[in-house]
C-alpha positions in Angstrom: 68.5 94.3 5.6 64.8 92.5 6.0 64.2 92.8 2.2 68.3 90.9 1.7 67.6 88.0 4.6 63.6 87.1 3.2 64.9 84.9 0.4 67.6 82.7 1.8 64.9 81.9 4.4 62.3 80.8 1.6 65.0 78.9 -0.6 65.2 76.2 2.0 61.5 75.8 2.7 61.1 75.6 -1.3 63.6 72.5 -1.0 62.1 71.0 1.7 58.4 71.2 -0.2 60.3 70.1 -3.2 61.5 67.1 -0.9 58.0 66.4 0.7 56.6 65.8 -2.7 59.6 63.6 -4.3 59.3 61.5 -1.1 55.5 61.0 -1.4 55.2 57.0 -2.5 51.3 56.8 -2.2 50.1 59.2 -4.9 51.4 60.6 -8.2 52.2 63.5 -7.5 53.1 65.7 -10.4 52.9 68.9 -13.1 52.2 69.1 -16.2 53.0 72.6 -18.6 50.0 74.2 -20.2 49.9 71.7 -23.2 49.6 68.8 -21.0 54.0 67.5 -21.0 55.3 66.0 -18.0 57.3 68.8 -16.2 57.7 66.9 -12.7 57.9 63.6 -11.3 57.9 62.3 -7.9 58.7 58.7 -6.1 54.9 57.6 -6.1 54.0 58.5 -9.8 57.5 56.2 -10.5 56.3 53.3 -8.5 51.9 53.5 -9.8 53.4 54.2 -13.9 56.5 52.7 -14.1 58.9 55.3 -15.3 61.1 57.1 -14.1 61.4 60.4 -14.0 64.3 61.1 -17.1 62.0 58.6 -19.0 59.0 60.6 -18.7 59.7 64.1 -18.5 58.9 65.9 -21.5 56.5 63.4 -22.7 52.6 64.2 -22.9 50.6 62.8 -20.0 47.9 61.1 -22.5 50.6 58.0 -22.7 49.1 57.1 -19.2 45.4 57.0 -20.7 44.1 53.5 -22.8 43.8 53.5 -26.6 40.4 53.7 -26.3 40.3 56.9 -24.0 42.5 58.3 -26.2 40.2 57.6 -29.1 38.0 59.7 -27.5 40.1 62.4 -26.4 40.0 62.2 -23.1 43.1 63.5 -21.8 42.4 67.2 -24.1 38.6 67.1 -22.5 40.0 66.4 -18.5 42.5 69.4 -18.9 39.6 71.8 -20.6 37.2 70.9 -17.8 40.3 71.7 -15.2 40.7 74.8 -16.9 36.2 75.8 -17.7 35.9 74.4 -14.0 38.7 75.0 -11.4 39.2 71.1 -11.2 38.4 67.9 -13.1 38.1 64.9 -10.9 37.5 61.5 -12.3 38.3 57.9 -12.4 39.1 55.0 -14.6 41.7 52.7 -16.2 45.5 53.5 -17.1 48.4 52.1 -18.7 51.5 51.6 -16.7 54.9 51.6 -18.2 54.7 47.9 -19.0 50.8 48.1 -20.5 49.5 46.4 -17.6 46.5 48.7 -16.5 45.4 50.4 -12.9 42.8 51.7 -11.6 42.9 55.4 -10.7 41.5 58.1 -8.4 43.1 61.1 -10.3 42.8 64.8 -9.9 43.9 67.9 -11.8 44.2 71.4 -11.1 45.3 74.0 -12.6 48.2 76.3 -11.9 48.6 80.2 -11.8 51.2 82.9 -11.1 50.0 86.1 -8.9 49.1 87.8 -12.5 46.7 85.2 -13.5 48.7 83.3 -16.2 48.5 80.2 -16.2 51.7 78.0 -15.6 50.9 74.5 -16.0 48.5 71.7 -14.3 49.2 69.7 -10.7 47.9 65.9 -11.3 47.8 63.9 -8.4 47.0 60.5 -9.3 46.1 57.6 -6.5 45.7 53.5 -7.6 42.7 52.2 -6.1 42.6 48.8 -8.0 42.0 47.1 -4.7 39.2 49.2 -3.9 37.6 48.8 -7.5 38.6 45.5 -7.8 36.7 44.7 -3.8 33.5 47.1 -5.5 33.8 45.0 -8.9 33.3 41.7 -6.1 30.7 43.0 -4.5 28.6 44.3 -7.1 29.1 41.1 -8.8 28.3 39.5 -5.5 24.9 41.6 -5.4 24.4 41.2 -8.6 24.8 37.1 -8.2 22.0 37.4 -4.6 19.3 39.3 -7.2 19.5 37.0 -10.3 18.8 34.1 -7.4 16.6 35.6 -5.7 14.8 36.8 -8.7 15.3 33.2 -10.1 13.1 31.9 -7.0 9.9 31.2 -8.2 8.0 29.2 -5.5 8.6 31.6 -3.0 7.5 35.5 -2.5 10.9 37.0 -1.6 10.9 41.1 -0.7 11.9 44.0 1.7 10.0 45.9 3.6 11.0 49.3 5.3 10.6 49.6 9.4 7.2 51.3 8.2 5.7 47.8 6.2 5.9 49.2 2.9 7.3 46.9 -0.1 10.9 48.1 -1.1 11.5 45.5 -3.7 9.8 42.3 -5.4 11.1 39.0 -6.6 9.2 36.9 -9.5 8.4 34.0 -7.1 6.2 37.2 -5.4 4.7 38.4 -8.8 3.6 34.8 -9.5 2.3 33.9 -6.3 0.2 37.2 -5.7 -0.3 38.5 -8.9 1.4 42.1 -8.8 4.0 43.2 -10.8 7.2 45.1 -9.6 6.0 48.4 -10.5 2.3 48.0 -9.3 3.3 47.0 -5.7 6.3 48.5 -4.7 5.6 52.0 -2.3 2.5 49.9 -1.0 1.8 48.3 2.5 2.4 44.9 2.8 -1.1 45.0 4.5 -2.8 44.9 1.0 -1.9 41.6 0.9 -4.1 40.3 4.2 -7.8 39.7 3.9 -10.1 42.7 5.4 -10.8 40.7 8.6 -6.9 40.2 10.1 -6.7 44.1 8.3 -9.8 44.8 10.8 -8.1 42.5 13.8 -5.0 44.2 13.2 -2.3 41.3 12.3 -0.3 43.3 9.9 0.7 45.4 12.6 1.6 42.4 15.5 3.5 40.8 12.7 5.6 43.9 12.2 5.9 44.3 15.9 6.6 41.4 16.8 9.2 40.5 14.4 10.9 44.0 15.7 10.9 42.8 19.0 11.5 39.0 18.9 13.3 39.3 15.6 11.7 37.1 13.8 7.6 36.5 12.8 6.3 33.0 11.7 2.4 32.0 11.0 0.6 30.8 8.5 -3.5 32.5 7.5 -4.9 33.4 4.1 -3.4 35.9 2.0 -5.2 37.6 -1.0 -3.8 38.1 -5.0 -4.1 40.7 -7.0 -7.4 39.1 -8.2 -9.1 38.8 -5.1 -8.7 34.9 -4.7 -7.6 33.8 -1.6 -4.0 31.7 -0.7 -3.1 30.0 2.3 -0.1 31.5 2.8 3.0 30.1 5.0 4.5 33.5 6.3 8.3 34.3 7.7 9.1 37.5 8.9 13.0 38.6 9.6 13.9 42.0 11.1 17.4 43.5 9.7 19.7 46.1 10.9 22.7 47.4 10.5 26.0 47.4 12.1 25.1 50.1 14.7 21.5 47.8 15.4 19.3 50.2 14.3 16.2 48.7 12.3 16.4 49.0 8.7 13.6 47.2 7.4 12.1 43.5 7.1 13.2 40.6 4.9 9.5 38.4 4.3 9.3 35.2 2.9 5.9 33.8 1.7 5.3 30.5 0.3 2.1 29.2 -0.9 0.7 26.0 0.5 -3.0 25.8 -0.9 -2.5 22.8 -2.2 -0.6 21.5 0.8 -3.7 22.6 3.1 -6.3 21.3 0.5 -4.7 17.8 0.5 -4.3 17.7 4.8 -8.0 18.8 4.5 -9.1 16.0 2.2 -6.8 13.3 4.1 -8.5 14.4 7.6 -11.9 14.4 6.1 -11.0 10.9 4.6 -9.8 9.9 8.4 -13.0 11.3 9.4 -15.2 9.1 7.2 -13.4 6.2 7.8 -13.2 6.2 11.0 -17.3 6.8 11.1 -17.6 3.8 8.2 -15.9 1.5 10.3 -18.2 2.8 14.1 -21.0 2.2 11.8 -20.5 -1.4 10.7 -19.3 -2.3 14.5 -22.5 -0.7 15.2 -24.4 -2.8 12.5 -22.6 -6.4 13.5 -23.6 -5.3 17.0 -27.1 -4.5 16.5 -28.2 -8.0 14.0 -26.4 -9.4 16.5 -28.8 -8.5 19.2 -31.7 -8.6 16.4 -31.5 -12.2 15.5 -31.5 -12.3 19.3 -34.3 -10.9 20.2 -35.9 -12.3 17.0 -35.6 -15.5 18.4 -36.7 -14.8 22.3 -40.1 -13.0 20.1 -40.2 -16.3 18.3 -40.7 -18.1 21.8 -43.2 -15.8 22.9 -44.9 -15.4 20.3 -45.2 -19.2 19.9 -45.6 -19.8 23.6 -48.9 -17.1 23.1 -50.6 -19.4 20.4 -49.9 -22.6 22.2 -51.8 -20.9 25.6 -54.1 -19.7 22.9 -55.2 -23.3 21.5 -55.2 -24.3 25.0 -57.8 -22.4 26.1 -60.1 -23.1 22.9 -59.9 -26.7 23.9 -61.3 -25.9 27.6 -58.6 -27.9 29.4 -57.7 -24.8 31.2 -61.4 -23.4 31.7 -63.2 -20.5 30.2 -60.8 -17.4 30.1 -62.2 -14.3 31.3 -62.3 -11.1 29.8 -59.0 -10.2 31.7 -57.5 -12.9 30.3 -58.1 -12.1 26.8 -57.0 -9.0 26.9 -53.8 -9.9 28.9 -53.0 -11.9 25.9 -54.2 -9.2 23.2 -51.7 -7.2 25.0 -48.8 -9.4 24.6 -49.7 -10.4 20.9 -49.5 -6.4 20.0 -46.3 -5.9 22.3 -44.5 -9.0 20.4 -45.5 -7.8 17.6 -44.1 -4.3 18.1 -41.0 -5.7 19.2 -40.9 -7.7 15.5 -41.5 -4.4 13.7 -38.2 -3.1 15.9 -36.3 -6.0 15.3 -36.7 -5.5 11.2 -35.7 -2.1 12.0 -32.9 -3.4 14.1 -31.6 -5.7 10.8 -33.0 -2.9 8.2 -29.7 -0.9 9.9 -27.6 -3.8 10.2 -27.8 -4.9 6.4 -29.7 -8.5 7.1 -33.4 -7.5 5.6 -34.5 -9.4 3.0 -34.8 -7.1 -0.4 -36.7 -7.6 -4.0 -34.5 -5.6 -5.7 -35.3 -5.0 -9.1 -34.2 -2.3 -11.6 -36.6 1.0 -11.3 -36.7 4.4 -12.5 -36.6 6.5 -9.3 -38.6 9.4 -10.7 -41.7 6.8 -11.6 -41.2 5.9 -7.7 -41.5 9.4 -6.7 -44.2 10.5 -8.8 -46.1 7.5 -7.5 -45.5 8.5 -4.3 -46.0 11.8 -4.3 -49.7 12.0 -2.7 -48.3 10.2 0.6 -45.5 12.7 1.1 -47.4 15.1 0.8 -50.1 14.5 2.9 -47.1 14.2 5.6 -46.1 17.9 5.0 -47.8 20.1 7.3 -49.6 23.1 5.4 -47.1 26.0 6.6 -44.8 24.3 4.4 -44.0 25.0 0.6 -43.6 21.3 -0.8 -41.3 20.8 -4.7 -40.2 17.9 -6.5 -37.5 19.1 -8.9 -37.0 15.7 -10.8 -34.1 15.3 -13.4 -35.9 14.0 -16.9 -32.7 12.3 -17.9 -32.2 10.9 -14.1 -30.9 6.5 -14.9 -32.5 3.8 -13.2 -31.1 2.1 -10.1 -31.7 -1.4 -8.5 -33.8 -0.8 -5.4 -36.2 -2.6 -3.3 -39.0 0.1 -4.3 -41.3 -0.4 -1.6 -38.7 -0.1 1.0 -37.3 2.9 -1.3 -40.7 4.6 -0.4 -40.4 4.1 3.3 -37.0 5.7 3.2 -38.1 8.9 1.3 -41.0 9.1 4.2 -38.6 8.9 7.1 -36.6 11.6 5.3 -39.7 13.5 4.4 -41.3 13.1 8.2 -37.5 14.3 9.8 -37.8 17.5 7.2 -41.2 18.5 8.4 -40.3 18.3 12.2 -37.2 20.2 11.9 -39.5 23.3 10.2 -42.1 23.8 13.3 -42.9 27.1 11.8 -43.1 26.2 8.4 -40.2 26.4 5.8 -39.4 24.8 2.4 -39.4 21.0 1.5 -38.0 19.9 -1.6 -37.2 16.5 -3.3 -34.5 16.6 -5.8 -33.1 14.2 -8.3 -30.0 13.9 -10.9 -27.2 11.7 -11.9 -24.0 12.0 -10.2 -20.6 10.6 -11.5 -17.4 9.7 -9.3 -14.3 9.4 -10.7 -11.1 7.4 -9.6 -9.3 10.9 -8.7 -11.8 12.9 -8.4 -14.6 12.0 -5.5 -14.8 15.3 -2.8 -15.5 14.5 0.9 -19.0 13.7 0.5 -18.7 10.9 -2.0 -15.2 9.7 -1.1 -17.1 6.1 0.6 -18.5 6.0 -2.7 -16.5 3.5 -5.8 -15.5 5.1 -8.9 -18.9 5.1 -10.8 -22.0 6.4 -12.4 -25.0 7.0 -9.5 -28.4 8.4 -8.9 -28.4 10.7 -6.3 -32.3 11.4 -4.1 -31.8 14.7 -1.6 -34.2 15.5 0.2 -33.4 19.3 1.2 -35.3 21.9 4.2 -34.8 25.1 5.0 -35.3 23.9 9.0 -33.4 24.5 12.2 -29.9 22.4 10.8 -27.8 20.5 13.4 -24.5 21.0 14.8 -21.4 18.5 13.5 -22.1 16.7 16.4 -25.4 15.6 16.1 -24.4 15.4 12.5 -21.5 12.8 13.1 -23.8 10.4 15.2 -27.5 10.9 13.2 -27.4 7.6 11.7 -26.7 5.7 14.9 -29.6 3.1 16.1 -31.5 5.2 18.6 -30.0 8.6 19.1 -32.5 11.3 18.8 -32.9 15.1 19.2 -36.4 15.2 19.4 -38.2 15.0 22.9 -39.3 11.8 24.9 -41.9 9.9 23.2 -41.4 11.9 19.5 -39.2 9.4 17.8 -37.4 5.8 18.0 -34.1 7.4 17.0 -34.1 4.3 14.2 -35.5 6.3 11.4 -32.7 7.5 10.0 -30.6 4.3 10.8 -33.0 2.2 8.9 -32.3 4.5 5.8 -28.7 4.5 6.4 -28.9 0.5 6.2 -30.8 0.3 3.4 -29.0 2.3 1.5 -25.8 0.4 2.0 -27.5 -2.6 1.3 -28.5 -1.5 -1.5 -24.6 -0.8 -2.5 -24.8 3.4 -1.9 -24.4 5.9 0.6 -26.4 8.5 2.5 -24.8 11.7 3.6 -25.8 14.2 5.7 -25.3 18.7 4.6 -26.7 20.7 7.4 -25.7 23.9 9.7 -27.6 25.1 12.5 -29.9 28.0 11.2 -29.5 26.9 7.4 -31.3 23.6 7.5 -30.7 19.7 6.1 -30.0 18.0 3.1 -29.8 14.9 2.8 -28.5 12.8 -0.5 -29.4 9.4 -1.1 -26.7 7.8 -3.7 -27.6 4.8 -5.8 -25.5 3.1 -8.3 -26.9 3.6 -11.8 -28.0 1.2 -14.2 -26.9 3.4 -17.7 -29.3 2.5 -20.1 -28.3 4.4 -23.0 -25.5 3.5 -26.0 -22.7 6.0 -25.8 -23.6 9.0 -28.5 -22.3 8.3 -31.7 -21.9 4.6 -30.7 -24.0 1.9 -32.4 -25.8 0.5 -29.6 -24.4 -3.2 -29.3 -27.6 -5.5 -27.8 -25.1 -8.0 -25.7 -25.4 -12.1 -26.1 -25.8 -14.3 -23.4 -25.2 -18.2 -23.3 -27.7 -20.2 -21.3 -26.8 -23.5 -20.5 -29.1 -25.6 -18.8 -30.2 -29.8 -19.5 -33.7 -28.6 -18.5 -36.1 -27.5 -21.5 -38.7 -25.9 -19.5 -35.8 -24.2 -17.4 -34.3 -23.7 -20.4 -37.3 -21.6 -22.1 -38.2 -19.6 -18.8 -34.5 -18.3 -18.9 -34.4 -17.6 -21.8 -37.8 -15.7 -21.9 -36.4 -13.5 -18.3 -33.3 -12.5 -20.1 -35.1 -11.8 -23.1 -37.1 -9.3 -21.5 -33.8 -7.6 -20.3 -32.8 -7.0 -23.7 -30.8 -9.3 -24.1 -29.9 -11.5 -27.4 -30.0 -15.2 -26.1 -28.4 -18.5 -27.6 -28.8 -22.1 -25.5 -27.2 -25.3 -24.7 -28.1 -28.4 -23.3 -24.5 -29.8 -22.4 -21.0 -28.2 -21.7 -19.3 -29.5 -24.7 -22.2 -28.0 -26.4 -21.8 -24.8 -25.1 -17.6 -24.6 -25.6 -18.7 -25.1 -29.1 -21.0 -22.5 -29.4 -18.3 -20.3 -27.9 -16.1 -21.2 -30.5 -18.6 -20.1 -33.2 -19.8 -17.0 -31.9 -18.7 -13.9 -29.6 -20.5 -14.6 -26.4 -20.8 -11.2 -23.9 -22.4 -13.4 -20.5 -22.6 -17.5 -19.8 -25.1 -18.0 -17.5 -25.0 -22.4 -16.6 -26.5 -24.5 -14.3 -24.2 -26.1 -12.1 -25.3 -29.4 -12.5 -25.6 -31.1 -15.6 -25.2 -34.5 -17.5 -22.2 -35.7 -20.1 -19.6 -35.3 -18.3 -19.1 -31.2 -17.6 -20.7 -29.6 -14.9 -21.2 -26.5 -14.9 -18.3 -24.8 -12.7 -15.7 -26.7 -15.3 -17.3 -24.9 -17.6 -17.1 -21.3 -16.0 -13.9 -22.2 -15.6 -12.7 -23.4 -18.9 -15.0 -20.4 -20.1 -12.6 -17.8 -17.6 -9.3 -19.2 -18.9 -10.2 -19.1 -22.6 -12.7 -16.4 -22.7 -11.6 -13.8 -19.9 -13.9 -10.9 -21.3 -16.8 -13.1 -21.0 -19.3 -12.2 -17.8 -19.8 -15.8 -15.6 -23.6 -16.9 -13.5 -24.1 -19.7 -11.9 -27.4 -20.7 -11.0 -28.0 -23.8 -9.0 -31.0 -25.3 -6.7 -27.8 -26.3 -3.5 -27.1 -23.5 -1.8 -23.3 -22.0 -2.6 -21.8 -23.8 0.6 -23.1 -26.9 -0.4 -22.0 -26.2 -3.5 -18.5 -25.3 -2.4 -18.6 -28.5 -0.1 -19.5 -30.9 -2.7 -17.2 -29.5 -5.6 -14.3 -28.7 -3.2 -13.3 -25.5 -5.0 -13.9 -22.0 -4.2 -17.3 -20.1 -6.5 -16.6 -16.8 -5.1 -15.2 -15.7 -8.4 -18.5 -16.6 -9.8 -21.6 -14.6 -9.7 -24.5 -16.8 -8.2 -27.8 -17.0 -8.2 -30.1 -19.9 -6.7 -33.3 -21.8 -8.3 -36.0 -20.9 -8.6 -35.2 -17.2 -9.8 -37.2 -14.3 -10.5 -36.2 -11.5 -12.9 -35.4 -9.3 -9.9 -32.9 -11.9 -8.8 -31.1 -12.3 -12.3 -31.3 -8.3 -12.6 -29.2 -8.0 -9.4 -26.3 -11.1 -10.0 -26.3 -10.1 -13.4 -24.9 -6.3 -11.8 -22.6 -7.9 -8.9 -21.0 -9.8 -12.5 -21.0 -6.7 -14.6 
């Protein structure tokens, strides 16, 4: 009775599985015999192909694949690795009934009865163009993010994990520190920090704290692959995922060396201006008060001699002993107050120079017996002279004085002995090119005097106000505190600039700059011996000029008259006109610097003239400062220097 009811309560449950699978709209769903034909077809394979199901049965499945799959078999390979494996499970394009293609998730198996033979294949097939299509967008998407970021190239753009180690590297990080891709990545990020913030531990608070906060910003030195140092600006982002949880760091580094170079050099160009401009309100302040004083000495001192002649007559009586040497007294104290006064104006720019042009190493080596007699024993004296070293217009006896007072300030600053030397060389400065230390300095070719110890140094501080009138370090009674003030002046009176090396513990140097007189022809140049016109209606004036720039070097032609000398200028290439300013016939001399200027502009213009320039300027009506000037009677120190102020 059992074995009679069992099938007509399995028949239905067949039809409702046969149901089930018809009714299925989301997959394929269907079998195929052994040789791969359609034997079954449900509602979802009719809606993802296109066919329906008297259209399709029968036919071989491959009709779903692409030409080019079925070039390479494909279909007879997924049904052999159903049958070798139990299951083949793949993905990729198929053809729909109208040759538009899908992309499918599809699966085979293969079918047996209960004695093992097999009966056919079950496909179930599943479109997932949306998801491949949404994968295709976001790879592309990725793919977009790492050519840009890779494309970056003033920026260091890379991961870190939650541990600091470099998970990937852009091009903008190979170029700015020097490592490739395959050289960094699995290293610390540490490597990159110099050994001291290693030591002080700032890898590690940068980490933290961008875990904490978020976010990590600073900026320090960094260190390439070569060992050179970067100062690097530094951004540190923590990222996590959807659930919060720390995944790693996204860092940013950008290099701003040049950036910080360039602040640098601007603040140390603040720095020296604003000490360029304190010192010549110092310097007007202090002539000021010089001339001052000069004058109250000047009453004093005049006052003394008139008492003095007094006396000698006897109208006031005998003078006693007590009297004399009251007055001894005041002659020595006015005249100490005279010697302070020149050093007073030696700072402010007013002492009267002989300049004249002088080899600087002759000075020196002249010298050399008085400096060192100033150096005390314990100390190891040098003078390391450059041979090629050009001459300079200086005032050489004042020169001398300056090299002492730097010479006397070296020896007390090495109480225990030390090292003294004296160097010498040429120094050029170019338009774009001057560093801190010569940036007061014009674009040029100088001599440069340093005068180096190895003595106790001095703080910026001291540093910053050592050339003011009067400020000292050393004790009461040890110094004036104008030493180094009157070698400031006369320095800049002479058209250079002192400035000042020195850290406590490493000791002082001390450069002297001096524009260079270049007395050489370019090499490979012909030397070219420059002309210059003299025009002057005085013979013997005439001839003495002539002989003074003769001894210069120069190749001289003359003129008595202003028509005389346009002529000449027509005739001959003429390098420097040097005319009296007042002459007979009709042209003076500043119509003929002018005509000379508008027809000759190359040509080098001095004036020489016995009326001082205001009276000059007073009598002519016209402005001479575009002129070089000199005033009668000259001396070949006094040519030497207008003849540089024209050059």
């Amino acid at each position: 009775m059992n074995d009679q009811t069992q099938p007509k309560k399995s028949f239905p449950e067949e039809r409702r599985y046969q149901y089930l699978i018809s009714g299925i709209r989301d997959y394929a769903i269907y079998m195929l015999d052994p040789s791969g034909h359609v034997s079954s077809w449900n509602a979802g394979a009719n809606r993802f192909k296109g066919y329906l199901a008297e259209e399709i049965l029968g036919q071989h499945f491959s009709r779903f694949y692409t030409p080019e799959d079925r070039a390479t078999d494909l279909p007879r390979r997924a049904l052999e690795t159903a049958l070798a494996q139990g299951k083949c499970e793949a993905e990729g394009w198929r053809v729909r009934k109208d040759g538009s293609r899908f992309w499918a998730h599809v699966v085979i198996d293969p079918i047996y009865n209960e004695e093992g033979t097999l009966l056919g294949f079950a496909k179930v097939t599943r479109d997932v163009t949306e998801r491949k299509q949404a994968e295709e967008a976001l790879r592309e998407s990725e793919q977009r993010f790492r050519l840009l970021v890779q494309g970056v190239t003033d920026y260091a753009l890379y991961m870190l994990s939650p541990e600091g180690v470099v998970t990937n590297w852009n091009s903008g990080a190979e170029r700015i520190k020097g490592y490739s891709e395959s050289e960094i990545v699995g290293n610390h990020f540490s490597h990159f920090y110099t050994e001291e913030d290693r030591i002080a531990g700032v890898p590690v608070r940068a980490l933290s704290t961008a875990a904490g906060t978020g976010r990590f910003e600073a900026e320090g030195w960094r260190v390439r692959k070569d060992g050179s140092r970067f100062w690097a600006h530094v951004i540190i982002d923590a990222i996590h995922d959807d659930g919060g949880r720390l995944v790693g760091f996204a860092k940013i580094t950008r290099d701003l060396t040049e950036k910080k170079k360039a602040a640098e050099a601007l603040e140390a160009a603040n720095v020296a201006l604003f000490q360029a401009q304190k010192m010549e309100s110092i310097g007007q302040l202090t002539g000021g008060v010089a001339h001052d004083f000069n004058n109250l000495l000047s009453v004093l001192s005049s006052g003394l001699e008139v008492l003095s002649m007094q006396r000698k007559d006897g109208r006031d009586g005998s003078p006693s002993g007590a009297d004399v040497r009251t007055l001894e007294s005041m002659r020595r104290a006015i005249d100490r107050g005279a010697r302070l006064t020149q050093q007073l104006l030696a700072f402010a720019r007013q002492q009267p120079l002989q300049a004249e042009t002088r080899n600087l190493n002759r000075i020196i080596h002249g010298f050399e017996t008085v400096l060192r007699r100033a150096v005390n024993p314990n100390i190891e004296f040098v003078i390391e002279l450059d041979p090629k070293e050009h001459s300079a217009v200086i005032d050489s006896a004042r020169f001398e004085s300056a090299l002492l007072n730097l010479v006397v300030n070296a020896r007390d600053a090495m109480p225990e002995g030390g090292r003294l030397a004296i160097a010498t060389a040429n120094a050029s400065v170019a338009a774009d090119g001057a560093t801190p230390e010569t940036a007061a300095l014009a674009p040029g070719e100088y001599v440069k005097v340093t005068v180096r110890d190895t003595g106790t140094g001095m703080p910026p501080e001291v540093v910053a106000r050592a050339f003011e009138p009067f400020f000292t370090t050393k004790e009461v009674g040890k110094g004036t505190g104008l030493g180094l003030s009157q070698v400031y002046g006369f320095i800049k009176q002479s058209g250079g600039d002192v400035v000042i090396a020195s850290r406590p513990g490493e000791g002082t140097a001390i450069s002297i700059y001096l524009p260079a007189v270049v007395e050489t022809a370019a090499e490979g140049e012909d030397a070219h011996t420059e002309r210059v016109l003299i025009v002057e209606d005085e013979p013997d004036l005439m001839d003495v000029a002539a002989s003074l720039f003769t001894s210069m070097g120069y190749d001289v032609v003359t003129a008595a008259s202003g028509r005389e000398a346009i002529d000449l200028l027509e005739r001959q290439d003429v390098d420097i006109l040097f005319t009296d300013v007042v002459m007979p016939n009709g042209m003076n001399g500043i119509e003929l610097a002018s005509y000379t200027r508008e027809h000759y502009p190359k040509t080098k213009i001095m004036l020489a003239s016995g009326y001082p320039l205001p009276a000059l300027k007073q009598r002519h009506g016209k402005d001479l400062s575009e002129f070089a000037f000199v005033n009668k009677p000259y001396r070949l120190s006094d040519l030497a220097r207008t003849l540089r102020s024209a050059m």
